[in-house]
N, C-alpha and C positions, 0 to 999 in steps of 0.2 A: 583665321587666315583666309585670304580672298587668291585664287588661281587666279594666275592672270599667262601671259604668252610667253612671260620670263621667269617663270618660276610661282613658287608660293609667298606672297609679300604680304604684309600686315594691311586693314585697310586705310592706314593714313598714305604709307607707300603706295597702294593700289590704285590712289587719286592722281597721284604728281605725275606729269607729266614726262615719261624718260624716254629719250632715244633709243629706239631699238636694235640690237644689229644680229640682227641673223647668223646662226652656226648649224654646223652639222649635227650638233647636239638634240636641240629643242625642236617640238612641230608644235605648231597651234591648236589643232583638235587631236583628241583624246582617239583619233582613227582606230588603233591597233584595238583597245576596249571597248570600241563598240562592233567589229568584227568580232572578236570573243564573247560578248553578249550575244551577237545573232547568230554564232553556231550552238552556242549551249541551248537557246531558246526552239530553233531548229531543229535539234536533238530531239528536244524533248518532247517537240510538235509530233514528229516525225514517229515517237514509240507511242505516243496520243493516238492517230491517226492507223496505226497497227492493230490496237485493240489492246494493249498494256496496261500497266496501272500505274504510269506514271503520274500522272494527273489527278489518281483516283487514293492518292496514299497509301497503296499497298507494298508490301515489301519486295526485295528483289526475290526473282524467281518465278511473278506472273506476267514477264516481259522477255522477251525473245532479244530482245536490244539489251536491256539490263542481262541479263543471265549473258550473255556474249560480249561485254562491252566492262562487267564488274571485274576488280581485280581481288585476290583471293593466293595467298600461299598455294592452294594447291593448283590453278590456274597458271600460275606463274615456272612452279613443278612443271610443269606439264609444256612450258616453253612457250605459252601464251603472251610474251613480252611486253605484246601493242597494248596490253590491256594497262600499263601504268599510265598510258596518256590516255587509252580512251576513256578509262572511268571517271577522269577528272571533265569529263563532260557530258555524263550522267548525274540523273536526278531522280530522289522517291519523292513524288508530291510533286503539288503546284509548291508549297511554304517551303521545301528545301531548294528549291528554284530561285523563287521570288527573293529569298533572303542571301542566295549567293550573287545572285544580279546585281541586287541591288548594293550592295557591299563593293561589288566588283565595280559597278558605272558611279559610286564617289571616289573611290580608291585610285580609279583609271585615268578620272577627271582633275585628278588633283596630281598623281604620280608623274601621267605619262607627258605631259607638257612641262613638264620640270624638268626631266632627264634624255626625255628623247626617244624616240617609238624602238630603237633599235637593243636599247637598254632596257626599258620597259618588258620588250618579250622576251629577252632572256631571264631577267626574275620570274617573269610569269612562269615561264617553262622549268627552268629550276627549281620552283618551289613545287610544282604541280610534281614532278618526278621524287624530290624530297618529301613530298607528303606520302605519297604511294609508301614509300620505302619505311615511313613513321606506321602508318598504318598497317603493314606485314610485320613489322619487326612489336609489334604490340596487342596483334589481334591474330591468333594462329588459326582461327578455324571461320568465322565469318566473310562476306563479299563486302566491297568497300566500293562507292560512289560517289562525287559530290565535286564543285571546282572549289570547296573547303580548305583543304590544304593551298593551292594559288591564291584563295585570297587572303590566308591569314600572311602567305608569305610576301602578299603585298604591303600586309601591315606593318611586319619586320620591317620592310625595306623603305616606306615612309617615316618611320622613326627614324632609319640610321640619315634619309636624307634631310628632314629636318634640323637634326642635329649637325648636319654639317652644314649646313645655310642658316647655323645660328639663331634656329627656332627651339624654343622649349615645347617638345612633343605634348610631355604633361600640360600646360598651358593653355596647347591649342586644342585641346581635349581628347587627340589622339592617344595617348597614354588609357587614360579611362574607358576609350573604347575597345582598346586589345583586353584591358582586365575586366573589362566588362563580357568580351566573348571567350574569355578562357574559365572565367567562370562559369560560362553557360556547357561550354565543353566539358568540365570536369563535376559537375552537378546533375545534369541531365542524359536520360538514358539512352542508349543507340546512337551516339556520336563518336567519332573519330576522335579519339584523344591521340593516338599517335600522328593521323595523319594531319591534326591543324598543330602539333607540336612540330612535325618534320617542315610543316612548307612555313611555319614561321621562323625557323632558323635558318632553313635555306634560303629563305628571302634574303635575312639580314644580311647573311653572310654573301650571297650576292651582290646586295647594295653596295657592303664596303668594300669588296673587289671592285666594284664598276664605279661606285662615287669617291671613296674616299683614297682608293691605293693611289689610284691618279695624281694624284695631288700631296698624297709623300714619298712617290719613289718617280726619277724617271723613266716609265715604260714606253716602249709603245702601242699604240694603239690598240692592236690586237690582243697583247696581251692577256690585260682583265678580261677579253671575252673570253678568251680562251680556257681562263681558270675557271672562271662560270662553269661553261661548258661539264670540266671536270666535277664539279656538282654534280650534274645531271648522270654522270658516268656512272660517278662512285653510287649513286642512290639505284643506279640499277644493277651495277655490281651488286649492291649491299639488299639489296629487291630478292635476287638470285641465290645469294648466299642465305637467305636468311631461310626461303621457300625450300632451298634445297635441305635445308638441316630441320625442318619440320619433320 
């Protein structure tokens, strides 16, 4: 499939020439995903330039940003809250960086001009809080980092809009690349299996509030965001509840 300014079109579509008409919906660049790149990357400068190990592959706990910024049932105990969003922009390593960038700036390039910057950050943010809440509710004693969970839930939410723009996900080889990183999630050691299982269901289910209800119920507008929103709630409810019965 080839992005183009109206969406994601096959490349024979990508050629022909079509009229364009402008809505409130779509932006032309990926804006919102390269912002989110430059904080994470910033981040990471930022515990680099401290004296950290984030750069250095060390685990959390030789970083003053890391150790303040990881989320952790007993963190969360303790009413630390900021921490489900800050650690979604934490990273150990250059390679857990590089590979969630780079995930994020095809994911971003291809999503967020299809749907619309406004719609875009709220999956983003909802998967990010869904993953947190994956990752406590499946790891009771370890610290958790990574924008993992936002980008798998980015992947959720490009399948379900595919599917609604009458793309076969499997096809365009989207399918093979989520089963391609869930197996690396569930084979490989020191990964998030909760937290890329929560942000990729929180994506989905995101998307089909914000793409698809639109279009079989009459709402308005606000709405689906709003239900988003409650995503993001219940995952820190469920953050809350889950640290507290630790």
């Amino acid at each position: 499939m080839t992005p183009t300014p109206v969406g994601m079109r096959c490349p024979e579509c990508a050629q022909q020439k079509t009229r364009v008409v402008k809505t409130g919906g779509a932006v032309g660049q990926p804006t919102l995903t390269y912002i989110l790149i430059g904080i994470n990357v910033a981040v990471a400068l930022g515990a680099m330039l401290s004296g950290g190990s984030t750069f250095g592959g060390g685990g959390i706990g030789g970083n003053n940003l890391l150790d303040d910024g990881s989320v952790s049932r007993s963190t969360i105990e303790a009413g630390d809250y900021w921490r489900l969003i800050t650690a979604g922009f934490l990273h150990v390593g250059f390679l857990h960086l590089a590979f969630n960038m780079f995930a994020l700036y095809v994911l971003g390039d291809l999503l967020e001009p299809a749907i619309g910057r406004l719609r875009f950050g709220l999956i983003y943010f909802a998967s990010l809080l869904a993953g947190s809440f994956g990752a406590l509710l499946l790891e009771p004693t370890a610290p958790t980092v990574g924008a993992s969970g936002a980008v798998f839930g980015l992947m959720g939410a490009a399948f379900v809009v595919m599917r609604n723009r009458g793309i076969n996900p499997m096809e365009s080889g989207l399918g093979l690349w989520i089963g391609l990183n869930l197996l690396i999630t569930f084979t490989i050691p020191n990964i998030s299996i909760g937290g890329h299982l929560g942000g990729l269901v929180g994506g989905a289910v995101a998307a089909l509030l914000l793409v698809d209800l639109p279009e079989r119920a009459r709402l308005p507008e606000l709405v689906p965001a709003l239900l988003v929103g409650l995503i993001g709630v219940a995952s820190v409810v469920g953050s809350i509840a889950v640290s507290s019965s630790a």
